[in-house]
C-alpha angles and dihedrals in degrees: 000000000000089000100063099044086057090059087040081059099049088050095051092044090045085048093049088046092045088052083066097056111088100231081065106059095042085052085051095045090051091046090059091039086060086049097055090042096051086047099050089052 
């Protein structure tokens, strides 16, 4: 069990590392562009 919290923990800590990064953002801030669009139709 131990095991697999401490790779929980590396991903969470990879994912929270990868929101920094510009492209992600800018992957997130399309992503929620698609979603308003699909909702005002």
């Amino acid at each position: 069990m131990s095991d697999t919290k401490e790779e929980m923990k590396k991903e969470i800590i990879g994912m929270i590392n990868s929101i920094e990064n510009p492209y992600w953002i800018s992957m997130i801030y399309n992503y929620l562009l698609v979603i308003k669009e699909k909702e005002s139709i």
